[in-house]
C-alpha positions as protocol buffer text, in pm:
chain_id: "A"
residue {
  index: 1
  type: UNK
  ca { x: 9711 y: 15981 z: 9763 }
}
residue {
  index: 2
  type: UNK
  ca { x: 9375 y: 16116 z: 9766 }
}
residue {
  index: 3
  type: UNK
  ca { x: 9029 y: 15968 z: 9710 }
}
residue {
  index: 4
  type: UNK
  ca { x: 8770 y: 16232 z: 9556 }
}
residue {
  index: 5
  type: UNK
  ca { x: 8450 y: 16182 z: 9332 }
}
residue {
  index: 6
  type: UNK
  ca { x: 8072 y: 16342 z: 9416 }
}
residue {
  index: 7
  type: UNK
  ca { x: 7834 y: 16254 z: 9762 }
}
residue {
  index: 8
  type: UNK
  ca { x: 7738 y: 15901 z: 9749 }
}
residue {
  index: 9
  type: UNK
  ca { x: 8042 y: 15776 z: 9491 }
}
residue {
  index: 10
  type: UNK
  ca { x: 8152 y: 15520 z: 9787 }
}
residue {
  index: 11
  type: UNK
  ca { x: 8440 y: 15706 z: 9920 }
}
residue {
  index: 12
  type: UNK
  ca { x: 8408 y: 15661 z: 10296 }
}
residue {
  index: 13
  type: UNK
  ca { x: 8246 y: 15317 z: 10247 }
}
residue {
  index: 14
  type: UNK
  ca { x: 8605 y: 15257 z: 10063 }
}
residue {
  index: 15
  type: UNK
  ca { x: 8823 y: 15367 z: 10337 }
}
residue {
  index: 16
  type: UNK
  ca { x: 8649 y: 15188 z: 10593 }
}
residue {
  index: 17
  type: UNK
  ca { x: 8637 y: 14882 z: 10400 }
}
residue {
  index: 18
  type: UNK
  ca { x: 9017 y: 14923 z: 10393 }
}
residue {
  index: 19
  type: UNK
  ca { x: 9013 y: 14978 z: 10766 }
}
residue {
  index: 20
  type: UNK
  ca { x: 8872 y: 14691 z: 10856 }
}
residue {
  index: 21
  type: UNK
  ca { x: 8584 y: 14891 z: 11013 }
}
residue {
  index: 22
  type: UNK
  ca { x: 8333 y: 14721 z: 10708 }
}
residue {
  index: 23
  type: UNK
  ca { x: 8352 y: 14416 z: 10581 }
}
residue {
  index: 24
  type: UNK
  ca { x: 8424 y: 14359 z: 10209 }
}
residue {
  index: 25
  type: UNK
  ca { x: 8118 y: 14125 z: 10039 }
}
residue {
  index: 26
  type: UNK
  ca { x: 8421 y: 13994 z: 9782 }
}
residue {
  index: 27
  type: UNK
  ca { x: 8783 y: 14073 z: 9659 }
}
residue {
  index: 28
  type: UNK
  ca { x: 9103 y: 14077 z: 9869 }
}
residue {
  index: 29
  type: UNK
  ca { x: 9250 y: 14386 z: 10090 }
}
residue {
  index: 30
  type: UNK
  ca { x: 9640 y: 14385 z: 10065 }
}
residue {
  index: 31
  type: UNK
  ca { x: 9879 y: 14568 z: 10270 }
}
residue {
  index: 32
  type: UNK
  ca { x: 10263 y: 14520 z: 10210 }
}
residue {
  index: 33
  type: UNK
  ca { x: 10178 y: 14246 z: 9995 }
}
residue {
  index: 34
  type: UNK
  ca { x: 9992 y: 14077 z: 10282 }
}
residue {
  index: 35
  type: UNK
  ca { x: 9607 y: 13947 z: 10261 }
}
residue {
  index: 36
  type: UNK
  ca { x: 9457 y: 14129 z: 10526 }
}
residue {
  index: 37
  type: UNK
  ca { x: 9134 y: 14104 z: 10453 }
}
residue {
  index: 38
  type: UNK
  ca { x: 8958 y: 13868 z: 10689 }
}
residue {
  index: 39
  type: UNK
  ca { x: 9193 y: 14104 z: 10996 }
}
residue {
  index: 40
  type: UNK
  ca { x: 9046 y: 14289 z: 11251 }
}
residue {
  index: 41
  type: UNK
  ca { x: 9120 y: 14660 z: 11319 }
}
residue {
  index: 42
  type: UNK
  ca { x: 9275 y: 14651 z: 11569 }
}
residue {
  index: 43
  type: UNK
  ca { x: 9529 y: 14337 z: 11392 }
}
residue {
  index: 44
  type: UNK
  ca { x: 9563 y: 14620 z: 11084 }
}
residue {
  index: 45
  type: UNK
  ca { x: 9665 y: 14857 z: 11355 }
}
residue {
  index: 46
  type: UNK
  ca { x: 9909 y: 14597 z: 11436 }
}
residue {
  index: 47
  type: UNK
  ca { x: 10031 y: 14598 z: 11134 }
}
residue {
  index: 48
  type: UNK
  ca { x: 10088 y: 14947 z: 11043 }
}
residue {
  index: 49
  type: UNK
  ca { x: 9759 y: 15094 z: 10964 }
}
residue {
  index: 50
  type: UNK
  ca { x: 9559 y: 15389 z: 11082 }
}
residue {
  index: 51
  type: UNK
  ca { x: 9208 y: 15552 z: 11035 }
}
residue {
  index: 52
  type: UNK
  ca { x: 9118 y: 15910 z: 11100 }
}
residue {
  index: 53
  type: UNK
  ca { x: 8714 y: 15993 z: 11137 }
}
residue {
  index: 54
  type: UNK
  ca { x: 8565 y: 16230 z: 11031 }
}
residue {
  index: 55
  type: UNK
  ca { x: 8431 y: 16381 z: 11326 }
}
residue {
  index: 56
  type: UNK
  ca { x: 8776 y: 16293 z: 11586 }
}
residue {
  index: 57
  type: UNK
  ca { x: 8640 y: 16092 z: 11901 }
}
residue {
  index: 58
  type: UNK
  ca { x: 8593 y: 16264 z: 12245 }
}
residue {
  index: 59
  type: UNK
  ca { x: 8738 y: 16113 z: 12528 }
}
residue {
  index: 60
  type: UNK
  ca { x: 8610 y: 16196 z: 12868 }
}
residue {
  index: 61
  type: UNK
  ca { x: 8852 y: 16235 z: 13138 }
}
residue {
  index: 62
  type: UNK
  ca { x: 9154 y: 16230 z: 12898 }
}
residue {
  index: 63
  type: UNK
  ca { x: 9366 y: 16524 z: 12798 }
}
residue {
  index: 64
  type: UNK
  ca { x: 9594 y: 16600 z: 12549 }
}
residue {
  index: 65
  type: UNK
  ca { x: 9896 y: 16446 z: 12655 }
}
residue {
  index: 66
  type: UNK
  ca { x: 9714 y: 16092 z: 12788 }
}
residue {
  index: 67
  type: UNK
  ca { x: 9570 y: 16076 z: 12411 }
}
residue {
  index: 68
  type: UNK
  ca { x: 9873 y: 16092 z: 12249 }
}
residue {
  index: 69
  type: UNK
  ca { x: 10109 y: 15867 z: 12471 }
}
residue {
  index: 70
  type: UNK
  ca { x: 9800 y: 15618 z: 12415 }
}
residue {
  index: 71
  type: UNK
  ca { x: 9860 y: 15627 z: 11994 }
}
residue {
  index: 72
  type: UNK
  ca { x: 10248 y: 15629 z: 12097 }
}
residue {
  index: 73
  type: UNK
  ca { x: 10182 y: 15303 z: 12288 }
}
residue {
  index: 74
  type: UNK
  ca { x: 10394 y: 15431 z: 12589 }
}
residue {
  index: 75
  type: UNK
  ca { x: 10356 y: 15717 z: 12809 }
}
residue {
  index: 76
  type: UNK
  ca { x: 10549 y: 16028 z: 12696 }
}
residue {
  index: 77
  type: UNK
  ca { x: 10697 y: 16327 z: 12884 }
}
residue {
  index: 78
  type: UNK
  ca { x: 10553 y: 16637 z: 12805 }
}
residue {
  index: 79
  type: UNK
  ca { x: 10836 y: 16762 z: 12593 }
}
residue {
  index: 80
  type: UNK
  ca { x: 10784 y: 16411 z: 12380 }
}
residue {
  index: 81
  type: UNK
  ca { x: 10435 y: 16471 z: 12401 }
}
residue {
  index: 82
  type: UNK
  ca { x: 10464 y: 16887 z: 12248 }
}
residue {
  index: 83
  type: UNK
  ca { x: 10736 y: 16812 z: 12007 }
}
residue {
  index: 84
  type: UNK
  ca { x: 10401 y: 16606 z: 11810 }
}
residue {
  index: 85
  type: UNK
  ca { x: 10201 y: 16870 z: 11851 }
}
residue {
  index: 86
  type: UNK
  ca { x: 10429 y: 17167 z: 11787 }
}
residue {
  index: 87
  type: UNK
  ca { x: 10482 y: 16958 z: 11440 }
}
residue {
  index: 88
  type: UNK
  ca { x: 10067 y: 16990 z: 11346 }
}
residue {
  index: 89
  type: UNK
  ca { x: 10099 y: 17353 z: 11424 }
}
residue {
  index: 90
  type: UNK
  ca { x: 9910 y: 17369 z: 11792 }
}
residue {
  index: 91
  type: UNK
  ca { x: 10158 y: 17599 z: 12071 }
}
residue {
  index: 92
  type: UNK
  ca { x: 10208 y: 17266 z: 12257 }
}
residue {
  index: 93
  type: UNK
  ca { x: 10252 y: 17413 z: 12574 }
}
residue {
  index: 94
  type: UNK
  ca { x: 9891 y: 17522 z: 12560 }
}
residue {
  index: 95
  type: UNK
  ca { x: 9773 y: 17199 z: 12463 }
}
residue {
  index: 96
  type: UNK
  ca { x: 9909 y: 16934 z: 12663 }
}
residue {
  index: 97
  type: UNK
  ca { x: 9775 y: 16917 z: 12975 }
}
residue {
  index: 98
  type: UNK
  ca { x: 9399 y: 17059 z: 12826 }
}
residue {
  index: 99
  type: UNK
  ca { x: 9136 y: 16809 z: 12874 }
}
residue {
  index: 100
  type: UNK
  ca { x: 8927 y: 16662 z: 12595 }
}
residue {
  index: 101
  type: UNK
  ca { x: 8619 y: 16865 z: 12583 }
}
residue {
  index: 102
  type: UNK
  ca { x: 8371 y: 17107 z: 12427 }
}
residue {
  index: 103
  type: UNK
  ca { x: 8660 y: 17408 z: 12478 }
}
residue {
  index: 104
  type: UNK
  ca { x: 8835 y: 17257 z: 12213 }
}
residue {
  index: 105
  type: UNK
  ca { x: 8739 y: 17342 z: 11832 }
}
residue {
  index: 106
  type: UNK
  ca { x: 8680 y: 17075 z: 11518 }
}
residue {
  index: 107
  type: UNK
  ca { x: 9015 y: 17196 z: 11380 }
}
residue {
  index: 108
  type: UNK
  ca { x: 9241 y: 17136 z: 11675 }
}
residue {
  index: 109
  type: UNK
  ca { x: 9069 y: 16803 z: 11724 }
}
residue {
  index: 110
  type: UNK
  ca { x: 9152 y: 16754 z: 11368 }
}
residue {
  index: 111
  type: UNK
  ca { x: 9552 y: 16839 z: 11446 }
}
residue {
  index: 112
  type: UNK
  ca { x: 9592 y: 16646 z: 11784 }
}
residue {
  index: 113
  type: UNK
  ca { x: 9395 y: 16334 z: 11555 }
}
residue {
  index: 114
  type: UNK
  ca { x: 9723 y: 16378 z: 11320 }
}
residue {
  index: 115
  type: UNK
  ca { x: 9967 y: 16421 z: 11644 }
}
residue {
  index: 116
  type: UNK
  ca { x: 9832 y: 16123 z: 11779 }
}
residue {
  index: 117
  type: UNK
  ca { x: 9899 y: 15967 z: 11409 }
}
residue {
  index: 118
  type: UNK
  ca { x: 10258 y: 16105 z: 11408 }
}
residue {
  index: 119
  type: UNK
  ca { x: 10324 y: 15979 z: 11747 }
}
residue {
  index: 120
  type: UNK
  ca { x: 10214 y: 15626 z: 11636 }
}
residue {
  index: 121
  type: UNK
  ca { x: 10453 y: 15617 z: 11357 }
}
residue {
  index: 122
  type: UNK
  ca { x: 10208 y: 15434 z: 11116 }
}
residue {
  index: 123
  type: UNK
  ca { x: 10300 y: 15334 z: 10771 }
}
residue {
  index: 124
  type: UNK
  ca { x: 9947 y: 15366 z: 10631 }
}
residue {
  index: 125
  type: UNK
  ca { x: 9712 y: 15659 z: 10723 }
}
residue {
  index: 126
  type: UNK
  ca { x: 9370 y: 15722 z: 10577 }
}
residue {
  index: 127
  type: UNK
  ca { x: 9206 y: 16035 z: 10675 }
}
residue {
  index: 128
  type: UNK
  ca { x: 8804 y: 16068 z: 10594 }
}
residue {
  index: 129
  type: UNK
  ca { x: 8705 y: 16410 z: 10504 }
}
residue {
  index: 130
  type: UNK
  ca { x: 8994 y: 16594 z: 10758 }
}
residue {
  index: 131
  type: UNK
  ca { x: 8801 y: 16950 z: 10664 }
}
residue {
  index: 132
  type: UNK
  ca { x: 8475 y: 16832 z: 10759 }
}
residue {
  index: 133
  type: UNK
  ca { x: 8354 y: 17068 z: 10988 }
}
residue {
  index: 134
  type: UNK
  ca { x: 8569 y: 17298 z: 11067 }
}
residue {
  index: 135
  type: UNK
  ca { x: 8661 y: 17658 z: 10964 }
}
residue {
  index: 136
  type: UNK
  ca { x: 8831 y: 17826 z: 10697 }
}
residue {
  index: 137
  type: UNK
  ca { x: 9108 y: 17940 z: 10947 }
}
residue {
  index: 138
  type: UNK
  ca { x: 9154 y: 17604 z: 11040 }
}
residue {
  index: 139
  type: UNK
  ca { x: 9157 y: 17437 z: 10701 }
}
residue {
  index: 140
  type: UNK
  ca { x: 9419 y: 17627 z: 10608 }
}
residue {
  index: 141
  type: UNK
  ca { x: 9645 y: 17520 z: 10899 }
}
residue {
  index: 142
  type: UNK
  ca { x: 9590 y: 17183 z: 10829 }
}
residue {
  index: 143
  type: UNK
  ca { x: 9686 y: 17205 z: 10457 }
}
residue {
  index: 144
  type: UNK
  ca { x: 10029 y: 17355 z: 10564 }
}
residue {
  index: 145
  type: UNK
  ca { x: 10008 y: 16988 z: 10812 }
}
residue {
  index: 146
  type: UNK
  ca { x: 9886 y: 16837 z: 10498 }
}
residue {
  index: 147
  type: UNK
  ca { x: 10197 y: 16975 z: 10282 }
}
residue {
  index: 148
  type: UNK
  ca { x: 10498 y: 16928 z: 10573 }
}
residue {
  index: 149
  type: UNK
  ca { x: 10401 y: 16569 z: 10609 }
}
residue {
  index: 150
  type: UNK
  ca { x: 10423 y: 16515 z: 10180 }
}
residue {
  index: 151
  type: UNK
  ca { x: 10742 y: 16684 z: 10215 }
}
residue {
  index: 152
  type: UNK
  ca { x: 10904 y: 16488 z: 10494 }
}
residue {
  index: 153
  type: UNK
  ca { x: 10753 y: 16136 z: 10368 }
}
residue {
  index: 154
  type: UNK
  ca { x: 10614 y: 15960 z: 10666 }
}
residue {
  index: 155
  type: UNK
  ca { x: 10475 y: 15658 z: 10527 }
}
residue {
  index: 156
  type: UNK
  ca { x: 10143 y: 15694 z: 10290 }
}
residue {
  index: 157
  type: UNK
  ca { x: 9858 y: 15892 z: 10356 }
}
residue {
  index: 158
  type: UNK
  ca { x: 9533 y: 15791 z: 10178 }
}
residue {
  index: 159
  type: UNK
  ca { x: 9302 y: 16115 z: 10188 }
}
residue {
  index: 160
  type: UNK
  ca { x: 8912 y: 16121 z: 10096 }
}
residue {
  index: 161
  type: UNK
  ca { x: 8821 y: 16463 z: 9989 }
}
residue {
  index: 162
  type: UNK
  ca { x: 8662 y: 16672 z: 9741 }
}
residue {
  index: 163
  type: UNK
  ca { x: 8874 y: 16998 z: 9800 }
}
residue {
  index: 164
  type: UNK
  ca { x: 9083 y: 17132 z: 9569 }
}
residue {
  index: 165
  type: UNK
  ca { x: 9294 y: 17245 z: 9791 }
}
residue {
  index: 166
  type: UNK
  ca { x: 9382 y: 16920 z: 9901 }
}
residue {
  index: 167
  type: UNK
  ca { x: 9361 y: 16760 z: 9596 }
}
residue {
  index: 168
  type: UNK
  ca { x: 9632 y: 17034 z: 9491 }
}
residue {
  index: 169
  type: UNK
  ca { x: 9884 y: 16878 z: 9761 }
}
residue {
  index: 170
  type: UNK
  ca { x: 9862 y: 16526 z: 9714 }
}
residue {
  index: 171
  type: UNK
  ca { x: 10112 y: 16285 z: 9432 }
}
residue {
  index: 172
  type: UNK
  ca { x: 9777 y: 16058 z: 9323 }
}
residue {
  index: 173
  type: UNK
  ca { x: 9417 y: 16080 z: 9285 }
}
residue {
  index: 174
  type: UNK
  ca { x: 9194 y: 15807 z: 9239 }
}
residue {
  index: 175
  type: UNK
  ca { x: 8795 y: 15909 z: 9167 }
}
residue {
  index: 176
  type: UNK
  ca { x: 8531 y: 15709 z: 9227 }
}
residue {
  index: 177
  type: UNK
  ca { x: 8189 y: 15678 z: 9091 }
}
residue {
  index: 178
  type: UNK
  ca { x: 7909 y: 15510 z: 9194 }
}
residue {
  index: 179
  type: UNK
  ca { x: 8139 y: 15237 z: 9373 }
}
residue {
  index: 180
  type: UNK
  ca { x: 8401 y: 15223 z: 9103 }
}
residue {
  index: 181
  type: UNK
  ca { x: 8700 y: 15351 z: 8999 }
}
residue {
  index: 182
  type: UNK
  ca { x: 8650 y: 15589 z: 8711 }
}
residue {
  index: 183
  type: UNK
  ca { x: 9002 y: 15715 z: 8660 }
}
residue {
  index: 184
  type: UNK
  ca { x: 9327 y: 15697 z: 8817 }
}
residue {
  index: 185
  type: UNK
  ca { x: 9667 y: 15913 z: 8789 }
}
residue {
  index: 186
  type: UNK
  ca { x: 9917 y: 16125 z: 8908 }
}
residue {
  index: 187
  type: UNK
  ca { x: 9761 y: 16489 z: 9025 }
}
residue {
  index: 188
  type: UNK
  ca { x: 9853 y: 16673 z: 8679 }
}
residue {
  index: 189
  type: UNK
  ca { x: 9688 y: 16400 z: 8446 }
}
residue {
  index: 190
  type: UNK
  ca { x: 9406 y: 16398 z: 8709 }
}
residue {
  index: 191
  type: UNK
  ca { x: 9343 y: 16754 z: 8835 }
}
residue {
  index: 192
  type: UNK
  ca { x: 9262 y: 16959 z: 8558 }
}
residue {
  index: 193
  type: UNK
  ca { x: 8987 y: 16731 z: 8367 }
}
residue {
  index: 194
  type: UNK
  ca { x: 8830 y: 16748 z: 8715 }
}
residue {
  index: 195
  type: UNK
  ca { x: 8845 y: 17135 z: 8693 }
}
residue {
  index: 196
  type: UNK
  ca { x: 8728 y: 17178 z: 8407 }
}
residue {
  index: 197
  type: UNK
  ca { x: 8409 y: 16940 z: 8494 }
}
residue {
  index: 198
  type: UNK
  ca { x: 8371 y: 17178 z: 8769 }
}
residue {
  index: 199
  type: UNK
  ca { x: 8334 y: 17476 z: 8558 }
}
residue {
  index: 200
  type: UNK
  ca { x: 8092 y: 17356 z: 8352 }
}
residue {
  index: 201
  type: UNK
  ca { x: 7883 y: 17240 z: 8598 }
}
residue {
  index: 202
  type: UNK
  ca { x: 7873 y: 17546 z: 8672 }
}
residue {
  index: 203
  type: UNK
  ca { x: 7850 y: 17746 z: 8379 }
}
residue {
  index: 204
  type: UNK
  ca { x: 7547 y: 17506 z: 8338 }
}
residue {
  index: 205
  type: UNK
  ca { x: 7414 y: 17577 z: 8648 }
}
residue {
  index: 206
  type: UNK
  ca { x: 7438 y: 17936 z: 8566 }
}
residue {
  index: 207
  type: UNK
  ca { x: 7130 y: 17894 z: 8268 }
}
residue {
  index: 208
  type: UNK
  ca { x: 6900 y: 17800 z: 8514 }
}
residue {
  index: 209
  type: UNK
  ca { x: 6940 y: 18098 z: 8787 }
}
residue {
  index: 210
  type: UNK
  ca { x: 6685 y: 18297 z: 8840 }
}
């Protein structure tokens, strides 16, 4: 499922209201059927849920293979620990036992943030803007992640993003404007009116050039 709509529409303050990490002013949050909304994060967690940043946290002192037999909630041998991140598309064997640091681009933060998610086994995901600063090189390997994880069916996987691209991949899209839902749907009922509003923004835009 993805969340889209322009700057400013609400769609981070959404997911984090979801996450726990804000804290709704009315209405209910359910998960499963389950009021969660007066939970902590950390009780969501419990329960299933998961929240990837925008920009993945740093840990100092921590590599690869501590991070993700933290999310896993026990420690993990390093074949355990590569088979997660052989699945987001990283040569494990180069990964694992690198350290958490400045070596390591926004993209492959990005993947070991989704091995770390995998190796948690969540039910619920939401992922804030995943190609937020990174590169085109790396964007694409993480819409092949994107597309292997739709395939296989892990749980769901709430998305915020205004890329087609992703948009392209997902089963729902919700848009949001100005703090509301404007439309809902599958991605073919969805998609192409929000095309279409593309290109002629920009065939509007395209009066005023100089």
């Amino acid at each position: 499922v993805a969340i889209t709509g322009p700057n400013g529409s609400g769609k981070s303050t959404l997911a984090k209201l979801i996450m726990g990490i804000e804290k709704p002013t009315s209405g209910r949050i359910l998960f499963k059927g389950e009021d969660v909304t007066s939970l902590s994060v950390s009780e969501r967690a419990k329960k299933g849920m998961s929240f990837a940043f925008q920009q993945p946290v740093k840990f100092k002192g921590l590599n690869v293979i501590d991070l993700v037999s933290l999310a896993a909630g026990h420690d993990l041998d390093r074949d355990a620990a590569c088979e997660y991140l052989s699945e987001v598309g990283l040569c494990a064997m180069d990964y694992v036992g690198r350290g958490l640091d400045s070596s390591l681009s926004g993209g492959e933060l990005k993947r070991i943030e989704i091995a770390m998610m995998l190796a948690r086994g969540t039910e619920f995901t939401i992922l804030d803007e995943p190609e937020a600063g990174i590169d085109l090189w790396s964007f694409q390997n993480l819409i092949g992640v994107f597309r292997k994880l739709r395939e296989e069916t892990r749980g769901t996987i709430l998305i915020i993003s205004h890329q087609e691209r992703i948009l392209d991949i997902v089963d729902r899209i919700i848009v949001l404007e100005e703090g509301q839902i404007d439309r809902m749907g599958t991605r073919d009922q969805i998609l192409p009116g929000l095309l279409l509003e593309t290109d002629d923004c920009r065939t509007a835009c395209s009066h005023f050039a100089v």
